[in-house]
N, C-alpha and C positions, 0 to 999 in steps of 0.2 A: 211631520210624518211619523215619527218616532213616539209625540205624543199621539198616535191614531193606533199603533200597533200595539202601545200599551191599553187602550181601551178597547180595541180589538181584542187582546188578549181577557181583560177581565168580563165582556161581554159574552164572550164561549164558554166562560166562566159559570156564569150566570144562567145562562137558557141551558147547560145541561143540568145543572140543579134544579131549574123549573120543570124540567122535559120530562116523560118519565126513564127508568133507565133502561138503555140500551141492553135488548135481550142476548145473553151471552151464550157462546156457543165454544164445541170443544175445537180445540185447533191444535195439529202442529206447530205451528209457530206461535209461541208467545210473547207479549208484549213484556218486557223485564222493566219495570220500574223501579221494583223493590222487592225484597227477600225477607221470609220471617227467620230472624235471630234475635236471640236474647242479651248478643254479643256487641262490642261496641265495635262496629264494621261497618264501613260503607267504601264505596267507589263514587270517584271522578273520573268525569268524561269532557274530552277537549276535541270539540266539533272544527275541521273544514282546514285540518293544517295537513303537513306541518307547510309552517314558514319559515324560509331565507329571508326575514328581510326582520329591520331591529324594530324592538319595542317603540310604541308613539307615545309620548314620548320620549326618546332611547335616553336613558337614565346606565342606560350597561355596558357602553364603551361600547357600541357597534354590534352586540351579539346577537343572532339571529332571536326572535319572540321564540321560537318551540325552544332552543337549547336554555333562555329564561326560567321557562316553565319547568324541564328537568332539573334544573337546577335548584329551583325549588322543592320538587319532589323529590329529591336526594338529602334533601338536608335534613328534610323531615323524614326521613325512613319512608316517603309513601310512593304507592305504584299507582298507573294511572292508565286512563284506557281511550286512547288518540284512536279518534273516529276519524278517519283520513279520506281524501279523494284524491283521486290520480293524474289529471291534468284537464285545466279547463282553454288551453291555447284552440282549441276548437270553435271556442263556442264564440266567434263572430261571423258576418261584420256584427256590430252592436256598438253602443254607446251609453258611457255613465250616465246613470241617472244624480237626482240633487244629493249632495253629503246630507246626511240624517235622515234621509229615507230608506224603504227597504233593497229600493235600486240604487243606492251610493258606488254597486261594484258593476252595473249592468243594469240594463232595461230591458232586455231579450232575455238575459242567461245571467248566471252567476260568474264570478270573476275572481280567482283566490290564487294568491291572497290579495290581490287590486287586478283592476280592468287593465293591460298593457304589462303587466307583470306577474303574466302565468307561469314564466319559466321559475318565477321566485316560488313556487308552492306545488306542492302535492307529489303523492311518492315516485312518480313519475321524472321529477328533478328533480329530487332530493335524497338525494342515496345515501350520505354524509348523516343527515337525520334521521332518517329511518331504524337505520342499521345500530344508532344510538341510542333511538327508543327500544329495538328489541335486545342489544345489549345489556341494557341497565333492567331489563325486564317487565317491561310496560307493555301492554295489548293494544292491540293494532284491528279494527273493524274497518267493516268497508260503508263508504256513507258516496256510494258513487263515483266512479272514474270522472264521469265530467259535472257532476252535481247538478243534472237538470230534477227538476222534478217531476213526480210520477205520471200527475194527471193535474187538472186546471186548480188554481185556487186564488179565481177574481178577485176575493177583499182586497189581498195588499199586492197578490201578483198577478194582475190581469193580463198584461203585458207579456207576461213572460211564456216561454215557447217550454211543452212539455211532453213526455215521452207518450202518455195516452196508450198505452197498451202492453201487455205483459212480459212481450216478447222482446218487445225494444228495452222494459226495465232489465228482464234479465239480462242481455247481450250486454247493457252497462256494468254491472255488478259485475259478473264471469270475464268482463276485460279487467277491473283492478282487482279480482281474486286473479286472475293467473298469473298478473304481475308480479305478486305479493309472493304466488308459489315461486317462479322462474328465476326472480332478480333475487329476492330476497330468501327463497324458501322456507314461508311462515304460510299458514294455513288457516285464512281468517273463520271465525264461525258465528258473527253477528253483523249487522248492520242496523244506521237508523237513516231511513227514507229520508231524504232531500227535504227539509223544512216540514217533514213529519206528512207527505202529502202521499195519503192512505188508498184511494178510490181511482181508479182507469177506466177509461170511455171503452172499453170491451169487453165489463163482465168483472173483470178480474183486479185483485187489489193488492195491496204490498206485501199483506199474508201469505197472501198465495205465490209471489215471487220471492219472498224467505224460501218457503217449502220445498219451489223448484231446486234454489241455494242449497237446501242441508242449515239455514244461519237461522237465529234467534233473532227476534226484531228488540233490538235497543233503546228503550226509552228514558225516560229520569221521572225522579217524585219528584226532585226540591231543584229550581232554579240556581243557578250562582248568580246568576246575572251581569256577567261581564259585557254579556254582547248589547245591551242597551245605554242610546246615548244621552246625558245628562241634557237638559234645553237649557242649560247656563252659558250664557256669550261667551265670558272671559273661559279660555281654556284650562287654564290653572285649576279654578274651582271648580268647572264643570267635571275635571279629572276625577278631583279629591270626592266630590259626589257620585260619582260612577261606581268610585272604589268604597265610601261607603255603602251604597247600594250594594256590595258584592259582601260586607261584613257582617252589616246591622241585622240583617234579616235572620244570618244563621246567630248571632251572636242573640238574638233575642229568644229563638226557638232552643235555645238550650239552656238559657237561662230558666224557659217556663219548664222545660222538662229535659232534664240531660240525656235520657236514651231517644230523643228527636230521630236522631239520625240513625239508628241502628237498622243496619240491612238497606238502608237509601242508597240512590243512584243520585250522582250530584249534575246536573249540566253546567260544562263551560265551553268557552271558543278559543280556538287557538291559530286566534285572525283580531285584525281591527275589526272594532265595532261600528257602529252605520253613523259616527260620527270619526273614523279612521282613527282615531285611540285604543288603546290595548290597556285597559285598567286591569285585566288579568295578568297582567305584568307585574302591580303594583299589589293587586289583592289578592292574588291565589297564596302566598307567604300567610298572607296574616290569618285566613281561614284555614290553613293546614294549621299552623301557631293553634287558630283557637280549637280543633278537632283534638291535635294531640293534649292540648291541657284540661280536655275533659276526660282522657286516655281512650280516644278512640284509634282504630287504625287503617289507616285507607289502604287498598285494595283495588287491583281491575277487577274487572265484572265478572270474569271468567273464574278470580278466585271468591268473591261473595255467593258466588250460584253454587258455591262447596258446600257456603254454610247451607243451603238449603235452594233446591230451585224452584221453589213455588214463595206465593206469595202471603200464602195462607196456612201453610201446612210447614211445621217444624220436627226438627227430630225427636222430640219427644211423645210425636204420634204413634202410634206400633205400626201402623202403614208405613211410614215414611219410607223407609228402605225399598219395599216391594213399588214401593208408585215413582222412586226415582230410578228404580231399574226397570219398569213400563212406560215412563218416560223418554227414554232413549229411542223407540219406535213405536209406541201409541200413542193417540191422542187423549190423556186423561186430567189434564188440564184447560178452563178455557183461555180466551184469549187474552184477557188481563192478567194472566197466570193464576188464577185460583185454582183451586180444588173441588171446593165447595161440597163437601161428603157429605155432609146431612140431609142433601137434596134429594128428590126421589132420580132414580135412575130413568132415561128414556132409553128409549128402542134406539134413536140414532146413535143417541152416547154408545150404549150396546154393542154396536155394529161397529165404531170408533175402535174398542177395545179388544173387537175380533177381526177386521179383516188389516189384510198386509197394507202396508203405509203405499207403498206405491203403487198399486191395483186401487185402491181406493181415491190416491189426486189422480191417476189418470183418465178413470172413469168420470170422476167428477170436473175434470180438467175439457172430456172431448166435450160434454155434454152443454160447459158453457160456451165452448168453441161454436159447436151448433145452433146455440140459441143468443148468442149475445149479450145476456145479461148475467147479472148474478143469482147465484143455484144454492140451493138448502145444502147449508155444508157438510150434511151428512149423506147427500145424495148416492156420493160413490161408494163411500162406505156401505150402506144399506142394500145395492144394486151387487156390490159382490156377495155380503151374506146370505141373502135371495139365491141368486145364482148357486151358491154353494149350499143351500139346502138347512142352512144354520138359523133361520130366523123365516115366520112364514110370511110369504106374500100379501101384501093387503094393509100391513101395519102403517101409523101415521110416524115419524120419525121422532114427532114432540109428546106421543104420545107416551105410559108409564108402563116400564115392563111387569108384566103381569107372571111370567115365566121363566127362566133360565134354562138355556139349550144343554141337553145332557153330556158327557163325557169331557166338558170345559170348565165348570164349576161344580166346586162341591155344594151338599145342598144349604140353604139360607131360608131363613124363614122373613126375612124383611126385601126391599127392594130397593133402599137409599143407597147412593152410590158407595158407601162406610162397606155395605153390604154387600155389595155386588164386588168390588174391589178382592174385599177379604176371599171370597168365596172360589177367583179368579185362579187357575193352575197355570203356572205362566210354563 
């Protein structure tokens, strides 16, 4: 199964590089993979803990896997960014699926940190952990209270039972953000969707359950690869292969070019892998070892989106300033976090840039209520500028602005979005 997931994985790989690309659009929420810096910075992230229960195999005298992991990132001066869920003792009846499949923890639901021992994981029991991760000063995201996922995803989890609608994602998320506020008083502002699963059977998708959130959607450039299991019998070697899986790769891409990792998002887990091994135990040391002796310095996510929060656009833009303080409530980025300034400006982008953040999901929010599917994401946007007499009726949303509405910008003799930005009186 493991080997299916991995050909799974490079087959998606594959048909979006044949496909053409995916037409991008402006969003409140964006997808954080990566950041432009020139600087030697990046962040790690550790999916689906914390855990109580020790390392496989415990090699650390009993210590739980998450205080492992800190331990590591303390020695090495790095901060780190635990993508947490809250408690999965909900999620039966159910039953293990085979070790080395994607059900090793469940065949309905997910199970962390194992199927019969929810009490051992998530911040929900584990107060002891928690309070250590925000101690030492590491960021804390919300990756779901019970970790179901959004909506259906047949290839490896057909089986499995999923939230399907926007209103149930949210109610997940808003139960481990209050907890996070109440128990712990920390105020999360990112999350990454349950095994990345984007698209709900009601119209609506994980973007638009960020948005509700106020959170940034969390994703990664560069794999760690801890959570895949080696198909070597003996578990000895199958270990030491796990953990070079988790080495070689970055140890290679720095070798071809040392600013690799500059401004990346690293994924890792901070659970057994789907052969119930914890090689992040063994490997996250040696790729922090090999980060700092390139002089790089790892960081949570919340402090790399400092060096810059787009993915395209750096400080040395003369924008940069104005577009991360219209970032804070417009939408002038799209959804892979670009910028993309050279482009010509549309009307919907336009509309993006003028009306109020929450007149514009709402509008755009009843409208897929009403219809059931998904809606031109600049629908609400465009519907209040209309209304408000700032843009004339009639216009296509994809369409290029041909005008600028007066007493909002000064005048511009181009139309790319460089153009329209600059022009903009905030």
């Amino acid at each position: 199964m493991s080997l299916i997931v991995k050909i799974g994985k490079k087959g998606k790989r594959l048909v979006k590089k044949l496909l053409p690309e995916e037409k991008r659009q402006l969003s409140y929420t964006r997808r954080i993979e990566r950041v432009k810096t020139p600087r030697r910075v990046c962040a790690m992230t550790f999916d689906d803990g914390p855990m109580d229960l020790p390392a496989a195999p415990d090699r650390f005298e009993g210590r739980a896997l998450t205080d492992v992991l800190l331990d590591a990132l303390a020695e090495f001066g790095a901060k780190g960014t635990f993508d947490v869920i809250g408690d999965t003792s909900e999620n039966y009846p159910d039953q293990a699926g085979k070790v080395g499949s994607a059900a090793w923890g469940g065949v309905k639901y997910d199970h962390y940190p194992d199927i019969g021992k929810d009490g051992k994981g998530g911040a929900a029991h584990c107060e002891r952990l928690v309070r250590r991760i925000l101690d030492e000063g590491h960021q804390i995201t919300n990756h779901g209270y019970r970790h179901i996922i959004f909506g259906k995803k047949p290839f490896v989890y057909g089986q499995r039972e999923y939230l399907g609608g926007v209103d149930r994602a949210v109610d997940d998320l808003n139960r481990l953000d209050l907890l996070l506020r109440e128990k712990y008083g920390y105020q999360m502002t990112m999350t990454r969707p349950p095994h990345y699963v984007d698209h709900m059977q009601d119209g609506f998708t994980s973007y638009d359950v960020c948005d509700r959130m106020g959170y940034q959607y969390m994703a990664a450039s560069f794999d760690g690869a801890g959570w895949l299991p080696s198909v070597l019998a003996d578990p000895d070697a199958a270990l030491e292969a796990e953990v070079n899986a988790m080495v070689e790769p970055m140890k290679k891409a720095l070798e071809q070019n040392p600013d690799f990792f500059c401004g990346q998002v690293i994924f890792q887990k901070d659970g057994y892998n789907m052969a119930k091994r914890t090689p992040v135990a063994f490997g996250l040391p040696r790729q922090l070892k090999l980060l700092k002796e390139y002089g790089y310095q790892v960081v949570t996510v919340a402090e790399l989106m400092g060096e810059s929060p787009f993915a395209d656009l750096g400080r040395d833009d003369p924008l940069f300033d104005k577009l991360c303080r219209l970032q804070r409530d417009r939408a002038v980025a799209y959804s892979d976090n670009r910028v993309r300034l050279d482009q010509p400006m549309t009307w919907g982008e336009l509309a993006m840039l003028m009306a109020p953040k929450g007149e514009a999901m709402n509008l755009r929010w009843a409208k897929i209520r009403s219809t059931g599917r998904r809606e031109d994401a600049y629908c609400g946007a465009l519907e209040w500028c209309m209304d408000h007499g700032l843009l004339p009726r009639g216009i296509q949303s994809g369409g290029p602005v041909t005008a600028l509405p007066g007493g909002l910008f000064d005048r511009t003799q181009g139309f790319t979005r460089r153009d329209v930005y600059a022009a903009y009186q905030e």
